[in-house]
N, CA, C and O atoms as a Tripos MOL2 file, in Angstrom:
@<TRIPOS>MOLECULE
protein
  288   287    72     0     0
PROTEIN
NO_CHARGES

@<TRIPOS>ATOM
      1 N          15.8170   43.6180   64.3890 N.3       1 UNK1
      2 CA         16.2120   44.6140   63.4200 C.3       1 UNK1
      3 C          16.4510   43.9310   62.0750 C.2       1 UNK1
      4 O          17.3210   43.0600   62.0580 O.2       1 UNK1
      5 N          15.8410   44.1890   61.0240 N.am      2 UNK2
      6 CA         16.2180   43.7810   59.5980 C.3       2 UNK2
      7 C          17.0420   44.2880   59.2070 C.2       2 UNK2
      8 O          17.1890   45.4570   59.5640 O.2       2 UNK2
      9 N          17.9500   43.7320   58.3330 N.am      3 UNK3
     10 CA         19.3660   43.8380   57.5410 C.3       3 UNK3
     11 C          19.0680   44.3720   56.2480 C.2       3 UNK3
     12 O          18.1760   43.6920   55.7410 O.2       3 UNK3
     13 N          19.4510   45.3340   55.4780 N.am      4 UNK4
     14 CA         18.7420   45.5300   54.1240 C.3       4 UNK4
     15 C          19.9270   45.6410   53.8750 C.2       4 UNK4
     16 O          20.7720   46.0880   54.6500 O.2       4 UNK4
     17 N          20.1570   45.1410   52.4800 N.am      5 UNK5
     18 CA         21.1020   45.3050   51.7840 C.3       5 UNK5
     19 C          21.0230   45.8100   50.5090 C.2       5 UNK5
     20 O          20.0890   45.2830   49.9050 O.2       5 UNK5
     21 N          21.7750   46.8220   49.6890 N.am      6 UNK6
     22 CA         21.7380   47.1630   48.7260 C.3       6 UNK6
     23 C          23.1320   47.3870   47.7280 C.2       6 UNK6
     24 O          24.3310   47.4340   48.0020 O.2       6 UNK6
     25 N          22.4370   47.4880   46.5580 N.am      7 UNK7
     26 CA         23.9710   46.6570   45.5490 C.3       7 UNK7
     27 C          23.5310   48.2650   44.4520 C.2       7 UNK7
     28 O          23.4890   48.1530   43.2270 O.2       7 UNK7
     29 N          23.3100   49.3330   44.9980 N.am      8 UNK8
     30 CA         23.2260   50.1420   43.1120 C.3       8 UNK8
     31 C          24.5020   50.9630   43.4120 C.2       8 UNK8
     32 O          24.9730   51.6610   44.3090 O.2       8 UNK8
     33 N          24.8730   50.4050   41.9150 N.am      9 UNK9
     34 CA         26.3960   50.6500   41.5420 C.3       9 UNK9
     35 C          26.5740   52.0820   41.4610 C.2       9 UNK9
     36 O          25.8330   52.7860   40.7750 O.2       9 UNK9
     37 N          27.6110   52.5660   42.1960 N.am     10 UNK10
     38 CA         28.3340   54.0170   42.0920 C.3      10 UNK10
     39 C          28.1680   54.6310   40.6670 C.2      10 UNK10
     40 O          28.1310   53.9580   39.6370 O.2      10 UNK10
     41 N          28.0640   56.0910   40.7360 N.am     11 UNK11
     42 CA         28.3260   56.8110   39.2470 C.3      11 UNK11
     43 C          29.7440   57.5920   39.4980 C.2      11 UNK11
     44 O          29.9690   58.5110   40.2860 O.2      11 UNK11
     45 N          30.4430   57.0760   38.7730 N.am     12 UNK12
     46 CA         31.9440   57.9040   38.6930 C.3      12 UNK12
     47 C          32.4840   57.2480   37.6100 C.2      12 UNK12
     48 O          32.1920   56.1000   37.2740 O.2      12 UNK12
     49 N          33.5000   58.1850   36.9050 N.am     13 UNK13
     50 CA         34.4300   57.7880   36.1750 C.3      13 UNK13
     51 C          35.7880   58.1290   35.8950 C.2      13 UNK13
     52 O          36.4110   58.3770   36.9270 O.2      13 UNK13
     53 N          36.4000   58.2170   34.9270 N.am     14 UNK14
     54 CA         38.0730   58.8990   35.7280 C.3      14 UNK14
     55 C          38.4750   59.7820   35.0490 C.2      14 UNK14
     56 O          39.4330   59.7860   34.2760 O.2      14 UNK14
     57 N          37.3850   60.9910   35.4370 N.am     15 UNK15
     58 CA         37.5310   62.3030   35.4290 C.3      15 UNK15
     59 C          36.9150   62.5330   36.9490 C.2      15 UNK15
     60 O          37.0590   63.7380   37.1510 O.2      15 UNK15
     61 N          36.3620   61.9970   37.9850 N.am     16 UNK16
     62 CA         35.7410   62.2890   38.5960 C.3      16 UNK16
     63 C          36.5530   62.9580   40.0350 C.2      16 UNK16
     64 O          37.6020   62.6050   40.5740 O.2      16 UNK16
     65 N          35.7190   63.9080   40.3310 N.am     17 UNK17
     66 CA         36.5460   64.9780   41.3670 C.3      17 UNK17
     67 C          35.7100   65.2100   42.1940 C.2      17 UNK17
     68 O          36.1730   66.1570   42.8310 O.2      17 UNK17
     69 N          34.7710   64.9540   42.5950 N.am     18 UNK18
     70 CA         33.7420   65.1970   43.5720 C.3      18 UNK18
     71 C          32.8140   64.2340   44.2010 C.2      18 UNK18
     72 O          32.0920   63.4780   43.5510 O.2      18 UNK18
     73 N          32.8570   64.2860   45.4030 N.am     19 UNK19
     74 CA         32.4370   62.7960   45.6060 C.3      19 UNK19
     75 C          31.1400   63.2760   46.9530 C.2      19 UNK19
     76 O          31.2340   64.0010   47.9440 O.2      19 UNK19
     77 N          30.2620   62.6550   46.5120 N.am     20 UNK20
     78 CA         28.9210   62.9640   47.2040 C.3      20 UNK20
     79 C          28.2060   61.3260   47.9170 C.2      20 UNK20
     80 O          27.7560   60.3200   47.3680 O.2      20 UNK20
     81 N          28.3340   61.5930   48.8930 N.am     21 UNK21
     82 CA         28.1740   60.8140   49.7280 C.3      21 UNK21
     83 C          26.9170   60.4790   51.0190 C.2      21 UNK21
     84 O          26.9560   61.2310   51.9920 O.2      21 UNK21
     85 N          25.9200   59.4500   51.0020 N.am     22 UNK22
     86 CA         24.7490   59.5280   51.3700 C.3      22 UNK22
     87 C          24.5650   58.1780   52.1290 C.2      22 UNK22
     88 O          25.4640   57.3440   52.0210 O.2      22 UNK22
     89 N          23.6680   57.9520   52.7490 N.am     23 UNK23
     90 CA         23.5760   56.3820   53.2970 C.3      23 UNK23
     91 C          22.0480   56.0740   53.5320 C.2      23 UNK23
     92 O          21.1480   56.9100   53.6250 O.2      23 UNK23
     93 N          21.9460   54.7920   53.6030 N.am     24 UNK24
     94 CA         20.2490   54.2900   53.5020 C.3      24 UNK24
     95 C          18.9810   55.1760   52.7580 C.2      24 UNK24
     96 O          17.9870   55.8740   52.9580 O.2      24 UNK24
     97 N          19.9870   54.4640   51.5940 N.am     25 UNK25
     98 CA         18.9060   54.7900   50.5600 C.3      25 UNK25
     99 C          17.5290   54.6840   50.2810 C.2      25 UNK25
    100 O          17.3060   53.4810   50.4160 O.2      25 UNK25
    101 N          16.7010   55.1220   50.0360 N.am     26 UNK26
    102 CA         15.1760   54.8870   50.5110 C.3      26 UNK26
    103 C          14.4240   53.4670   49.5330 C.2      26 UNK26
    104 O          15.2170   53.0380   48.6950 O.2      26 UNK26
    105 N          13.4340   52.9420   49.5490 N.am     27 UNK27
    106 CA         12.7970   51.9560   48.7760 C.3      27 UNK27
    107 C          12.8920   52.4230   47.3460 C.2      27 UNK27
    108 O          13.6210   51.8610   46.5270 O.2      27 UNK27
    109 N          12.2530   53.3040   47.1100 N.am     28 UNK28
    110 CA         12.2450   53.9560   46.1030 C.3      28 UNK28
    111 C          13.7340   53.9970   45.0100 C.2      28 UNK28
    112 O          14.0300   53.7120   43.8500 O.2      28 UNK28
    113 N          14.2910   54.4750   46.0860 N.am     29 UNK29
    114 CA         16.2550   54.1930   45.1760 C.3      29 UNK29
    115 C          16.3000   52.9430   44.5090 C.2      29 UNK29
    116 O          16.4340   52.6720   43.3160 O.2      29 UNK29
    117 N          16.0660   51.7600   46.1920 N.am     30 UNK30
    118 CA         16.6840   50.7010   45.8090 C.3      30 UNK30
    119 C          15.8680   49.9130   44.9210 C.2      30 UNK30
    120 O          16.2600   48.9660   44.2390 O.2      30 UNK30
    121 N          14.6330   50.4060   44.9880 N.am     31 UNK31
    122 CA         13.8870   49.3670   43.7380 C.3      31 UNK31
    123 C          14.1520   49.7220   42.2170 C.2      31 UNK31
    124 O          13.8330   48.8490   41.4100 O.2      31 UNK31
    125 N          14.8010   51.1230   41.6340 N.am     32 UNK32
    126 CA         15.0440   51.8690   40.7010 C.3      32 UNK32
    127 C          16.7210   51.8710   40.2820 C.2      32 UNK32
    128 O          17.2020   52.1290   39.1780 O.2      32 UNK32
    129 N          17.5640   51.4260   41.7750 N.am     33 UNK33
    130 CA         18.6570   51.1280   41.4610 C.3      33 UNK33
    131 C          19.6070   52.0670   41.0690 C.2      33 UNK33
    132 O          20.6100   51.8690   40.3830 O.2      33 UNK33
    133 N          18.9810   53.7030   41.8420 N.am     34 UNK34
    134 CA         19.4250   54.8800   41.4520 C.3      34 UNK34
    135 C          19.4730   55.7240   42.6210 C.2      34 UNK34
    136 O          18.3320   55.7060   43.0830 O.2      34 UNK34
    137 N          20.1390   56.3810   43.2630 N.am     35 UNK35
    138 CA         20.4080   57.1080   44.3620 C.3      35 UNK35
    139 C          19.6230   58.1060   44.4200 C.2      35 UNK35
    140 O          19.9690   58.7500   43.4290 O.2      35 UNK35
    141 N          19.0070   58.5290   44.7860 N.am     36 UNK36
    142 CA         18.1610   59.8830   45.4720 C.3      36 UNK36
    143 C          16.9110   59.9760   44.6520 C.2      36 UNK36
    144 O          16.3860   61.0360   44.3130 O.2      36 UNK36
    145 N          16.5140   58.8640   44.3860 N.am     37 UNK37
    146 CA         15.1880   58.6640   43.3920 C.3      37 UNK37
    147 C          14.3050   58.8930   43.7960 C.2      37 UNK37
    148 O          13.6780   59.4860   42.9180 O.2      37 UNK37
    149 N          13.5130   58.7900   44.9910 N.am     38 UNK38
    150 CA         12.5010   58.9370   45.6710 C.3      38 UNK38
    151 C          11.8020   60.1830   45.2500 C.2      38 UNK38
    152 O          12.3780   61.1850   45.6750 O.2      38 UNK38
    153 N          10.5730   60.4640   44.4370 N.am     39 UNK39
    154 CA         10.3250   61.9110   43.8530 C.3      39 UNK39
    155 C          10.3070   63.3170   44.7330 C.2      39 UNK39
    156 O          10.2150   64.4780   44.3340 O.2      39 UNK39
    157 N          10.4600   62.6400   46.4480 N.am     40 UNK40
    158 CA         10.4070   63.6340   47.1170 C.3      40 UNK40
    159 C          11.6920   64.1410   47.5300 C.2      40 UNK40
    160 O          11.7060   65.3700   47.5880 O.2      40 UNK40
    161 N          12.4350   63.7530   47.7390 N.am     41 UNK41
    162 CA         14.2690   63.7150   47.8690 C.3      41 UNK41
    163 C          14.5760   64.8480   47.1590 C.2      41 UNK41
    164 O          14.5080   64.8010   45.9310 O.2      41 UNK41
    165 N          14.9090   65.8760   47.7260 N.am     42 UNK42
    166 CA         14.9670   67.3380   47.0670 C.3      42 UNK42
    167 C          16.4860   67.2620   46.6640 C.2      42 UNK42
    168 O          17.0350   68.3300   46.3950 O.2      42 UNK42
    169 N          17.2660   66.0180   46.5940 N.am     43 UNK43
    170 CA         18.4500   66.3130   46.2260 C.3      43 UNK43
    171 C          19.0690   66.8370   44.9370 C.2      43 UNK43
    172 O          20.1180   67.4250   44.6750 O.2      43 UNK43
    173 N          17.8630   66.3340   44.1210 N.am     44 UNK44
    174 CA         18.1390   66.5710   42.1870 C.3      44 UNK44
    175 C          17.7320   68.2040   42.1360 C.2      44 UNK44
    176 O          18.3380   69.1620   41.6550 O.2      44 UNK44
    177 N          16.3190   68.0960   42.9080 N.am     45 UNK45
    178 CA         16.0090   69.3930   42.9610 C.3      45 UNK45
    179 C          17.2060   70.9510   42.7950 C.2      45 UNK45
    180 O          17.3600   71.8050   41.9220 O.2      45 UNK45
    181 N          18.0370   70.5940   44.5510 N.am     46 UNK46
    182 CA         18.8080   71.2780   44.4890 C.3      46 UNK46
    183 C          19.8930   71.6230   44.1170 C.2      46 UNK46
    184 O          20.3470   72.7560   44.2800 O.2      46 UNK46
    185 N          20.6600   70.3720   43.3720 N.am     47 UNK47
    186 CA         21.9790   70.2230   42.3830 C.3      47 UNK47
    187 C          20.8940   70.9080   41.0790 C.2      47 UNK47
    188 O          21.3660   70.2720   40.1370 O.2      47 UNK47
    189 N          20.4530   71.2490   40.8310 N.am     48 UNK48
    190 CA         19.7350   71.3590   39.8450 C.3      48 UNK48
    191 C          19.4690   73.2080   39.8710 C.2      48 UNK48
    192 O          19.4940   74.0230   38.9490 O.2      48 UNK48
    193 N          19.2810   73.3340   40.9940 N.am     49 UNK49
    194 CA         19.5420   74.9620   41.2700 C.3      49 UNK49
    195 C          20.1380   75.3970   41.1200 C.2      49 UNK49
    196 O          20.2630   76.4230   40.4500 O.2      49 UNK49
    197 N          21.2340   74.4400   42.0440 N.am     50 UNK50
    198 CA         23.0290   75.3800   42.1010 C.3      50 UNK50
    199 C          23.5040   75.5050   40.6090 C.2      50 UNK50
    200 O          24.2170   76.4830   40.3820 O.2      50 UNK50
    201 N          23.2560   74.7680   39.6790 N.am     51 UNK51
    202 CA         23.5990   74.3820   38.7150 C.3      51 UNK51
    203 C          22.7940   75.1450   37.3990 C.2      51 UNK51
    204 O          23.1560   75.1110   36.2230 O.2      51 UNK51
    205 N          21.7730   75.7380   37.8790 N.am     52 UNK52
    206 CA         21.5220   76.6930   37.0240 C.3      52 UNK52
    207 C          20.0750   75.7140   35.7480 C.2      52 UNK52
    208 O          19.4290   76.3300   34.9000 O.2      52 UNK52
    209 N          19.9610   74.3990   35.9750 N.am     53 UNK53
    210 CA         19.4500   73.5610   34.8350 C.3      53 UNK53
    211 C          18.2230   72.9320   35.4150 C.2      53 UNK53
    212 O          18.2000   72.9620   36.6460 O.2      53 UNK53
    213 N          17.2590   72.4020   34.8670 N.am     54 UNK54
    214 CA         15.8710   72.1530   34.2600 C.3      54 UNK54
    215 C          16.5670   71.3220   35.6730 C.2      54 UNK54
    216 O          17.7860   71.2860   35.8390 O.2      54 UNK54
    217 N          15.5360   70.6450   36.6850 N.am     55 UNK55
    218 CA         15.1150   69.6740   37.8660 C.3      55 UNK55
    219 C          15.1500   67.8160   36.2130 C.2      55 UNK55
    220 O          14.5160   67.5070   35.2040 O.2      55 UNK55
    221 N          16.1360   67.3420   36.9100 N.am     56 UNK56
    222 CA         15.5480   66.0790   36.1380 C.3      56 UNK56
    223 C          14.6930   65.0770   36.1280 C.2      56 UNK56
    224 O          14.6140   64.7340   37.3070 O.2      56 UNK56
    225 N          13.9870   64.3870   35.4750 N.am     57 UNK57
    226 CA         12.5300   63.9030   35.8180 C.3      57 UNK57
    227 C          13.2070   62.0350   35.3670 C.2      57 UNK57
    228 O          12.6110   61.0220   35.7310 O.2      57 UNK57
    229 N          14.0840   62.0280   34.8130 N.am     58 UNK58
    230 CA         14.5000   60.1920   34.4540 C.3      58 UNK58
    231 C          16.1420   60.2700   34.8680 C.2      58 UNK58
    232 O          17.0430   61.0810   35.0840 O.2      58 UNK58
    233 N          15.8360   58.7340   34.8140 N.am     59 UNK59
    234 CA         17.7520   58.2180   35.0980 C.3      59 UNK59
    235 C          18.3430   58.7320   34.3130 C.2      59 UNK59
    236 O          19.3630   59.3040   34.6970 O.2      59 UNK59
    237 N          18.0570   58.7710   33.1030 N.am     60 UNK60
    238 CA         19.0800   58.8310   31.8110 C.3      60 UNK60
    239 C          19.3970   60.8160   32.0350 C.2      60 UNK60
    240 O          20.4320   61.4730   31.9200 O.2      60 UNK60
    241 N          17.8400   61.2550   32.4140 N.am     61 UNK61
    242 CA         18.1380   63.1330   32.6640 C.3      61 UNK61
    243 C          19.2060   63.3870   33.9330 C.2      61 UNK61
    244 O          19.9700   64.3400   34.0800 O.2      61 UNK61
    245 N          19.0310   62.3630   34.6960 N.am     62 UNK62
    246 CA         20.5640   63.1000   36.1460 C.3      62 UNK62
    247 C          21.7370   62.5380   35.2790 C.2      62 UNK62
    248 O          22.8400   63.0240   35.5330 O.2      62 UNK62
    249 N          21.6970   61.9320   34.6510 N.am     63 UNK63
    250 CA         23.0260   61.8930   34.0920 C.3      63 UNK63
    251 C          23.9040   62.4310   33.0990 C.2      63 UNK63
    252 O          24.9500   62.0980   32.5420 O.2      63 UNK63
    253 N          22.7860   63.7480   33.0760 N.am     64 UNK64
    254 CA         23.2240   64.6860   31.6530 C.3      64 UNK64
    255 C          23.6100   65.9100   32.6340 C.2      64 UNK64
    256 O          24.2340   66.8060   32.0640 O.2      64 UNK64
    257 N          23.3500   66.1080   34.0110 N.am     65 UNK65
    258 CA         23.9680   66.7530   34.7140 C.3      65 UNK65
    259 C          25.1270   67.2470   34.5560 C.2      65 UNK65
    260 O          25.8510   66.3150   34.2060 O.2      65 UNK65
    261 N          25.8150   68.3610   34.6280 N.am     66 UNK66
    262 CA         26.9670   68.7390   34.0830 C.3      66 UNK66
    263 C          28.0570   68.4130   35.2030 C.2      66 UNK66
    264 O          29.2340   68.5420   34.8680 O.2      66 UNK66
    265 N          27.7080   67.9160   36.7680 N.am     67 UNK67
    266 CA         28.5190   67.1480   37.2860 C.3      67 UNK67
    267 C          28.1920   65.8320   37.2670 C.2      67 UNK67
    268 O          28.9280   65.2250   38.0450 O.2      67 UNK67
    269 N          27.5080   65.2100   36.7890 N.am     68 UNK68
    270 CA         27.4480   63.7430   36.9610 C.3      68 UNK68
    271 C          27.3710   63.0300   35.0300 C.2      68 UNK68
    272 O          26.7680   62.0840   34.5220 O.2      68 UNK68
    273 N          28.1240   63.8720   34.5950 N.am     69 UNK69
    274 CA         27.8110   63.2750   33.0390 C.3      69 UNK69
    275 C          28.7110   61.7880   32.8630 C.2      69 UNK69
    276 O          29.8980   61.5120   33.0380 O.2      69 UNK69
    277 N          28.0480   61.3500   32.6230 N.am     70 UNK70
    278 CA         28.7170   59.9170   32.9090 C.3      70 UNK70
    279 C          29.0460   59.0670   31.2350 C.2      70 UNK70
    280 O          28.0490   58.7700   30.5770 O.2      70 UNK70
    281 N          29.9420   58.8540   30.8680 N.am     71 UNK71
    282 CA         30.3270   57.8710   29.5120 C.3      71 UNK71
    283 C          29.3320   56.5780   29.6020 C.2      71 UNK71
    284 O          29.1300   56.0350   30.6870 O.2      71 UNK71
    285 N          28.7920   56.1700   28.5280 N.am     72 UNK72
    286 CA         27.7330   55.0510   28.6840 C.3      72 UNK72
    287 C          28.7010   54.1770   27.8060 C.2      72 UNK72
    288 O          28.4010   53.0180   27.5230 O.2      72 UNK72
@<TRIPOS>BOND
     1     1     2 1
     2     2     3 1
     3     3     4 2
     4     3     5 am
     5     5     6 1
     6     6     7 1
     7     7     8 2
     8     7     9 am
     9     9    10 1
    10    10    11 1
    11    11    12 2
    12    11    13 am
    13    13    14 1
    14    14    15 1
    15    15    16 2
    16    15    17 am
    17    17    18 1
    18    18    19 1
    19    19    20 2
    20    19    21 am
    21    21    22 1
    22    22    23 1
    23    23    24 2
    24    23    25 am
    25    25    26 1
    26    26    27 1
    27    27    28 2
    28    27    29 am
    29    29    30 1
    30    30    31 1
    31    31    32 2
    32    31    33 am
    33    33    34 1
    34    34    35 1
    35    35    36 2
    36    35    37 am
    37    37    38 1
    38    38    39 1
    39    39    40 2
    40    39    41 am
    41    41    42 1
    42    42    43 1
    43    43    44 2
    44    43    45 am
    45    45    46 1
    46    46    47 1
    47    47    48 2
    48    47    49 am
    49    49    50 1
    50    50    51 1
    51    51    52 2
    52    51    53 am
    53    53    54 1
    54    54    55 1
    55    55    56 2
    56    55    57 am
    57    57    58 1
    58    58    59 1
    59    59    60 2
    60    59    61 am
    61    61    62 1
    62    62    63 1
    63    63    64 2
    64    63    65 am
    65    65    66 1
    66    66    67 1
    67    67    68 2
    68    67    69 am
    69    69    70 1
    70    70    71 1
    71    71    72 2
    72    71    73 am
    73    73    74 1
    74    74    75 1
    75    75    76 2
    76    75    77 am
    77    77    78 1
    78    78    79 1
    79    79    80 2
    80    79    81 am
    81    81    82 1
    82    82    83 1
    83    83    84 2
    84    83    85 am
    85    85    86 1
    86    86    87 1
    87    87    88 2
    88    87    89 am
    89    89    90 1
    90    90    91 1
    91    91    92 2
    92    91    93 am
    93    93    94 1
    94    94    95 1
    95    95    96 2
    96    95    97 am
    97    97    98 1
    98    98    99 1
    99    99   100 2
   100    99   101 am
   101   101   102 1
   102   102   103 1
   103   103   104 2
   104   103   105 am
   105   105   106 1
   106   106   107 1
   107   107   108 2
   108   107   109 am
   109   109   110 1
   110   110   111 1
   111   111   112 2
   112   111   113 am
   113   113   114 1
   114   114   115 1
   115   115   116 2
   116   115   117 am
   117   117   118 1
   118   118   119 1
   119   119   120 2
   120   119   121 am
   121   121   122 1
   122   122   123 1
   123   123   124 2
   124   123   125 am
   125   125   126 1
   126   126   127 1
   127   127   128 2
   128   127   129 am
   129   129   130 1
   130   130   131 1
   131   131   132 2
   132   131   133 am
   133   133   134 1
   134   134   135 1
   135   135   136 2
   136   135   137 am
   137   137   138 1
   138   138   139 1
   139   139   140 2
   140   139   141 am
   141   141   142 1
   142   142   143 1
   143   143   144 2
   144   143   145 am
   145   145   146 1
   146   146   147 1
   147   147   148 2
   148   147   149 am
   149   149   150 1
   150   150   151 1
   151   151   152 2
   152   151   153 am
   153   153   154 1
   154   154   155 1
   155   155   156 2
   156   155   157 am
   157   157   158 1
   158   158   159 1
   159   159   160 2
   160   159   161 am
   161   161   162 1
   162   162   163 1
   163   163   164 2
   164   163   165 am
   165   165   166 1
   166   166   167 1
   167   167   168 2
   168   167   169 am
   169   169   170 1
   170   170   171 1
   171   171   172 2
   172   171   173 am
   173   173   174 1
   174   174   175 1
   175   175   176 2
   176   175   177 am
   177   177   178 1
   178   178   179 1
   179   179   180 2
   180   179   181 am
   181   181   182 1
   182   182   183 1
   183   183   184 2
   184   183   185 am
   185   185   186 1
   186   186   187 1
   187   187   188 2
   188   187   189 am
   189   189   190 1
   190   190   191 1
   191   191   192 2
   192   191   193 am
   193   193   194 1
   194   194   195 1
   195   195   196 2
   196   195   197 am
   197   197   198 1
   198   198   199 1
   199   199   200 2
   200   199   201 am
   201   201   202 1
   202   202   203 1
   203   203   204 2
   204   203   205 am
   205   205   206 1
   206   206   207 1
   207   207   208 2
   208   207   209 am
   209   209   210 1
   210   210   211 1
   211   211   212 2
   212   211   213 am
   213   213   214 1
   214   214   215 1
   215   215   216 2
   216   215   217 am
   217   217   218 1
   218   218   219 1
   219   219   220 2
   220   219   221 am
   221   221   222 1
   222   222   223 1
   223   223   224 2
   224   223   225 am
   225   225   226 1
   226   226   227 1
   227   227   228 2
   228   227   229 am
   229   229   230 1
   230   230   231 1
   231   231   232 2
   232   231   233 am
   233   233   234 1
   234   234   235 1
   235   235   236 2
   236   235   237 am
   237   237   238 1
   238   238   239 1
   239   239   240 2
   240   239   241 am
   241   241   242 1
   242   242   243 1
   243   243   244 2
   244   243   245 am
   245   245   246 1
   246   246   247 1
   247   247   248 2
   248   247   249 am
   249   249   250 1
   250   250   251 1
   251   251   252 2
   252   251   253 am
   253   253   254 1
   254   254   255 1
   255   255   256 2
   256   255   257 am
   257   257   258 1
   258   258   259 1
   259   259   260 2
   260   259   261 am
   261   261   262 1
   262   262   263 1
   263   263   264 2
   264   263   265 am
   265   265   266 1
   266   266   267 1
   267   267   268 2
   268   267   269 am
   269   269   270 1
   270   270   271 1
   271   271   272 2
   272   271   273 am
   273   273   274 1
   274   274   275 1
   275   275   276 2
   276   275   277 am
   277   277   278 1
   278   278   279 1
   279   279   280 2
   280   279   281 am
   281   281   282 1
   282   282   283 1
   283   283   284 2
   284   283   285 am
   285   285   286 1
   286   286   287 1
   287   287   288 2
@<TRIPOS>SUBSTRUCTURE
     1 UNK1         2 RESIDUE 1 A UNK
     2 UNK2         6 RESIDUE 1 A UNK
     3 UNK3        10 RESIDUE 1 A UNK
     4 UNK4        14 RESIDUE 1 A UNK
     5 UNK5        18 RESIDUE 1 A UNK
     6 UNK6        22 RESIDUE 1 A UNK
     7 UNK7        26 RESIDUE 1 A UNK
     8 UNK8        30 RESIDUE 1 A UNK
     9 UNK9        34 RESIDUE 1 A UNK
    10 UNK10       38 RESIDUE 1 A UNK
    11 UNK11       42 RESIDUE 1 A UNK
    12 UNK12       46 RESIDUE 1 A UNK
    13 UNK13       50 RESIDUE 1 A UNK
    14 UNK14       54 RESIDUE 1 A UNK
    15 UNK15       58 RESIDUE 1 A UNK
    16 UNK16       62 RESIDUE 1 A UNK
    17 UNK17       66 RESIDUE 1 A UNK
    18 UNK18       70 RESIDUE 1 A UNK
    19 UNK19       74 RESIDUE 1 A UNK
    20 UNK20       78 RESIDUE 1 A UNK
    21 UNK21       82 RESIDUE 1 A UNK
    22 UNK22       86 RESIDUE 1 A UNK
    23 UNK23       90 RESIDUE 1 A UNK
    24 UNK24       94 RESIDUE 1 A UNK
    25 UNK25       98 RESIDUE 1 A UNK
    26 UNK26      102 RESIDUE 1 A UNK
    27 UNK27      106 RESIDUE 1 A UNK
    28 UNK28      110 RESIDUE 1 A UNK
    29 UNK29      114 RESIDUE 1 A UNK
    30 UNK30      118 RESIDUE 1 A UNK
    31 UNK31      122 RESIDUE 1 A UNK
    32 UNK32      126 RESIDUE 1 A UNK
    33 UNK33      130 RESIDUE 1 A UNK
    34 UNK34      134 RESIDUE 1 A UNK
    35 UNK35      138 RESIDUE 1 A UNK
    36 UNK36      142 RESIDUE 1 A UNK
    37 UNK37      146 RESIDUE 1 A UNK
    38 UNK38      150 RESIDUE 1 A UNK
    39 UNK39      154 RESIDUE 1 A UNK
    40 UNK40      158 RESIDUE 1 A UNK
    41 UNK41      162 RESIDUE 1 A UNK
    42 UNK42      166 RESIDUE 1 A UNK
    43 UNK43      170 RESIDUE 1 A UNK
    44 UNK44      174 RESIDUE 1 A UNK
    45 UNK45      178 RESIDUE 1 A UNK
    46 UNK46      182 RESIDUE 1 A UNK
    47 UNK47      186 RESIDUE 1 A UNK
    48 UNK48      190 RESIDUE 1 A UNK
    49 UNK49      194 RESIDUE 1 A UNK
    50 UNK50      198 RESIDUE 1 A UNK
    51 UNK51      202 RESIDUE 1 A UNK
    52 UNK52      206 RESIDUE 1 A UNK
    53 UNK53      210 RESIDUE 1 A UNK
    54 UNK54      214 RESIDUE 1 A UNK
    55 UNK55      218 RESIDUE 1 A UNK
    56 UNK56      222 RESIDUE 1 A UNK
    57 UNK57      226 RESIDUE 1 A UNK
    58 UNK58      230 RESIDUE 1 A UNK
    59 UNK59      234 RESIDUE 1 A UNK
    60 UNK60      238 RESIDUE 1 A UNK
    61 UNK61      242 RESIDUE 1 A UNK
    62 UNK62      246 RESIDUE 1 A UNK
    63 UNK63      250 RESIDUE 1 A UNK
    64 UNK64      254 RESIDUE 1 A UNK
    65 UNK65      258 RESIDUE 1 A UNK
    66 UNK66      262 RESIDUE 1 A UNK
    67 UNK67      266 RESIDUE 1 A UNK
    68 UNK68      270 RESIDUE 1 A UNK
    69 UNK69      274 RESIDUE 1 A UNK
    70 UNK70      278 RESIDUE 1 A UNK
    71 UNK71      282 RESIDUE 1 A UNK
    72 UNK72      286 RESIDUE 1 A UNK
């Protein structure tokens, strides 16, 4: 069995109230260094529904998310 390890850093900050939680992130994540990256991963998709806003297509667009707006 191979060991994979992965290091992409959490998005939160301290306003943060919701905590979304996932495990073995796909190649795609970990080579991009971004959680649910994989273009097929319907996860953006559907935060993106509930949420009423455009599906995001870059890193910098999930993070304009109105739950994941993050201070740079």
């Amino acid at each position: 069995m191979e060991n994979v390890k992965h290091e992409i850093p959490p998005i939160y900050n301290q306003n943060s109230k919701i905590l979304i939680l996932g495990s073995f992130p796909s190649v795609k994540s970990r080579e991009s260094q971004f959680f649910y990256h994989h273009p097929q991963n319907r996860f953006w998709k559907v935060l993106s529904s509930v949420l009423d806003k455009d599906t995001p297509i870059t890193i910098d667009s999930y993070l304009t998310l109105p739950l994941l707006i993050v201070e740079k």
